[in-house]
N, C-alpha and C positions, 0 to 999 in steps of 0.2 A: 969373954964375949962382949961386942960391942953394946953401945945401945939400940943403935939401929937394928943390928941382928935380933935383941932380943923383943924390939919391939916388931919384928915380921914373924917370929917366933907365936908371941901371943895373939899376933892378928890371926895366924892362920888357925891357931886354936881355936880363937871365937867364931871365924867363919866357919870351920867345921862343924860346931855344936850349933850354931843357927842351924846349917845346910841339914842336919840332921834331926832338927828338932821333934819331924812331925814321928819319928818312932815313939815318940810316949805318950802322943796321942793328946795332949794338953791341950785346953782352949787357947786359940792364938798361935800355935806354933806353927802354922802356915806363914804368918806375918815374919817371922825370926827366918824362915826359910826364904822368904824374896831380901832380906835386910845382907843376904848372907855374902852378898858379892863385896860389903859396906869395908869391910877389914880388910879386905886385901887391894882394894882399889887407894885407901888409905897408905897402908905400907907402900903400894907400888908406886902412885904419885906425888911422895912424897918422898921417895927413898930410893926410887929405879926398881929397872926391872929386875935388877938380883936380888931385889928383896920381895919383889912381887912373885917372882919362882918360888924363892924359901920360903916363906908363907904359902904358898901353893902348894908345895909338898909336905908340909908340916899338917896343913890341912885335909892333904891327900892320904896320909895316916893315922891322922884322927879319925878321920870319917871311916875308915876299915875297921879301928879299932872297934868305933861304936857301932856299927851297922852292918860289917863285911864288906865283901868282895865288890856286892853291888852300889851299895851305899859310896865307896870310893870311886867308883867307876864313873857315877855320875857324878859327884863331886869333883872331877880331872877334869871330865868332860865339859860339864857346864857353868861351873864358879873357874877353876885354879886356868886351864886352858888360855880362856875367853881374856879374863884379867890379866893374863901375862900379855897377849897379843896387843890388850887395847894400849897397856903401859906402855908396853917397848915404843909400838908406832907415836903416844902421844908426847912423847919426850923426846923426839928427834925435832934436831933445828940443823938452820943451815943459816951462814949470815951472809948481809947482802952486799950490795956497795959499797957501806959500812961500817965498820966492828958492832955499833950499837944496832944496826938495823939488821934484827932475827926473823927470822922465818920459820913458824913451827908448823908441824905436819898438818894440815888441814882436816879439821872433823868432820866433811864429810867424809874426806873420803877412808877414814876410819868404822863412819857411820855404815857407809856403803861394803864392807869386805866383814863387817861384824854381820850384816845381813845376809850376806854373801857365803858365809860360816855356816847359818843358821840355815839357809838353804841345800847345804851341802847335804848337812844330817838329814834330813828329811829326803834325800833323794839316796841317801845309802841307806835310811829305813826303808826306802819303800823297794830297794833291789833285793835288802835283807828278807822282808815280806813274800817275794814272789816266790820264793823258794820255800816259805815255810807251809806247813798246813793249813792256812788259812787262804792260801793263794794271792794275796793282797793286803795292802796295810788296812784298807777301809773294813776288810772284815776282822782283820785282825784288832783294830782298836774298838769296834762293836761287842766284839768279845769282853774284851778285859774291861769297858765301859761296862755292860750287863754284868760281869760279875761284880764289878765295885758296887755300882749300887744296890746288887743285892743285897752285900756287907754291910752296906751304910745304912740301908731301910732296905732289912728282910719283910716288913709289914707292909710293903708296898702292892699295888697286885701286878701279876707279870706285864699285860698289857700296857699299862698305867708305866711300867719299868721301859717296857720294849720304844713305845713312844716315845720316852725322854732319851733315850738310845740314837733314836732317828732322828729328832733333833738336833743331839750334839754330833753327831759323825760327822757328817758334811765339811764340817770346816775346824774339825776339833785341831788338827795338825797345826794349821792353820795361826789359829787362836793362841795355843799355849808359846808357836814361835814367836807373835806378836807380843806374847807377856812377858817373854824370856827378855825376848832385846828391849821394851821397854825398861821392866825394872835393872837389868844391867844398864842403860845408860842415866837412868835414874839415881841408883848408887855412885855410878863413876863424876855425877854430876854435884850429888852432895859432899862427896867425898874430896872434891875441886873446891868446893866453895870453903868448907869446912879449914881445909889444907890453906888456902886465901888464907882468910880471916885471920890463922894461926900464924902465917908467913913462915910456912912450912913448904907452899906448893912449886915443884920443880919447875913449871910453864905455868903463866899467866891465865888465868880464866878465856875461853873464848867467848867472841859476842855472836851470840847463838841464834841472834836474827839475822847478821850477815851468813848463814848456812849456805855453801855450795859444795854441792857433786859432781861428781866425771862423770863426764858426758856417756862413757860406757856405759852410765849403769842403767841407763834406757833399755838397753837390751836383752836385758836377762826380762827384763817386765814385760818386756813386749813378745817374747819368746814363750814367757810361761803363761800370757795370758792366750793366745794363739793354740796354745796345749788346750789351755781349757774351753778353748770355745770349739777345739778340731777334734779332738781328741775321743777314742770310746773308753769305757769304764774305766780301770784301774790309772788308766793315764791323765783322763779327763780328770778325777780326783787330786791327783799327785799336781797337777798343774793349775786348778783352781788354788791349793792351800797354798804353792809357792806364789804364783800371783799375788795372793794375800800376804806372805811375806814381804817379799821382794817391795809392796807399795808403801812399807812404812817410810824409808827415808824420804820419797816424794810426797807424802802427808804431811812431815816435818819439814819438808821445802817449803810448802804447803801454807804450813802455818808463817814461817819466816815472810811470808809475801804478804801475809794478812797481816803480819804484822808491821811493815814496811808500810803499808797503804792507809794503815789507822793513825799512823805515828805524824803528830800533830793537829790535828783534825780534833774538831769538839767534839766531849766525849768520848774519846779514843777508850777508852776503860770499860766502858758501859759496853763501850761495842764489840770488844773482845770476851767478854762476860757473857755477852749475846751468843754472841757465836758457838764458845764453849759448851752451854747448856744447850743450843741447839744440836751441835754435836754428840752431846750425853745422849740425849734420845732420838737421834735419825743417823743411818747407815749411810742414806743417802749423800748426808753433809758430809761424813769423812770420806765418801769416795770424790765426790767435789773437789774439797781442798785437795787433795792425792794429783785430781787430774790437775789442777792450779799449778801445783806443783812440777808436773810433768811440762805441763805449756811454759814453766816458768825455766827450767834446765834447756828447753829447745829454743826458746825465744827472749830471756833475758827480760821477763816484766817488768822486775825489781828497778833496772836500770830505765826503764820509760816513764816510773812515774815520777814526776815532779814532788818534792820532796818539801813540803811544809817548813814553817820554823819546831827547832825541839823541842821537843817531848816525850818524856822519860814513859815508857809503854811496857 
């Protein structure tokens, strides 16, 4: 057995035992479960995607071993899956003119069909749902929301439980698709740099303030936003949380222009620290930069502003 082999071998081990952490219930092991995509985006970007597969199923039977049927299921689905797609596409080049002049797959539009992924699920959960007892996903996650916290804090009073219920429904789908694709491009990020650093990694790091998107991808946003503003109940839902999906890569357009705009400028640092923490606490500001974003794929911002002397941002 090679090296290579056996180091996709042991990556897909550790991903699994992250992905499966939170069965023992241990403080932290939520943390080992968002880390968990960390091992296999390692083997795959630095080794291809036949090692990012074998690791994916090695991981795909660990996680059965320790957890069953379901424990693997989501494990395929949302670590070995996702990670083989991002690999394959991000290790495709084509050269240019010439020999030396490469051209690697562009991240957004990897950024855009991981999103695109993540929307799918959610629209085969929600066809899953109409047919079940629950008649819909929104009551169907109210459900299983109400009993978890009952689990977690049976000392709670039901009202006090039902409230916090109706708080998170709204846009719970939503939210955890937003965490999903964050920390998956989070790990595939550290795991790029790591691979650098090592001069292990198959494609050169991209520069992640030049970010551009197909122009298609306007449309699934403005499709699902059009659901939720036309829309009645089960559908008005389904289209609000894809909305919410569908707007992260324009967020991260988003930011790429803020960050275009700072870059040279006194204080450029101060004011991306600004911004950030304004963002931590107003809703407001990330759907701003989101739309920024949008205005900047239809109209080419980036390219009108006048470009200062450098500055490392």
């Amino acid at each position: 057995m090679s090296k290579d082999t056996l180091i996709a071998v042991g990556a897909g081990v550790l991903s699994a035992l992250a992905a499966t952490a939170f069965i023992s219930h241990t403080p932290g092991a939520m943390m080992l479960v968002y880390m968990a995509d960390l091992p296999l985006f390692m083997a795959g970007l630095a080794f291809g995607p036949q090692s990012a597969a074998l690791s994916g199923a090695v991981g795909f039977m660990i996680a059965g071993m320790l957890g069953g049927g379901l424990a693997a299921g989501i494990f395929g689905l949302m670590q070995a899956l996702p990670v083989w797609l991002v690999v394959r596409q991000m290790v495709l080049k084509r050269t240019g003119a010439s020999p030396n002049d490469v051209e690697w797959y562009p991240v957004g539009d990897m950024l855009c069909w991981l999103t695109m992924l993540v929307a799918g699920m959610l629209l085969v959960a929600t066809m899953a749902s109409l047919s079940g007892e629950h008649g819909g996903l929104s009551a169907l996650i109210s459900d299983n929301l109400d009993r978890i916290l009952q689990t977690l804090a049976p000392e709670w009073d039901p009202a006090h439980r039902t409230q916090m219920v109706d708080v998170m429904v709204p846009m719970f789908p939503g939210a955890i698709g937003i965490s999903w694709l964050v920390m998956t491009i989070l790990n595939a990020a550290v795991a790029q740099n790591v691979l650098v650093k090592l001069k292990k990694a198959i494609r050169p790091t991209p520069a992640y303030v030049d970010l551009q998107l197909p122009q298609w991808m306007s449309w699934p946003l403005i499709a699902a936003a059009a659901i939720a503003l036309l829309g009645p109940g089960e559908i008005e839902y389904t289209g609000r949380n894809l909305a919410m999906i569908l707007s992260l890569p324009f967020f991260l357009l988003g930011l790429s222009v803020a960050h275009t705009w700072v870059r040279g400028r006194p204080g450029a640092r101060m004011m991306l620290v600004a911004m950030y923490l304004v963002m931590v606490f107003s809703g407001w500001a990330t759907l701003i930069v989101a739309a920024v974003g949008l205005v900047e794929l239809w109209s080419g911002l980036r390219h009108r502003m006048a470009m200062p002397t450098d500055f490392n941002t």
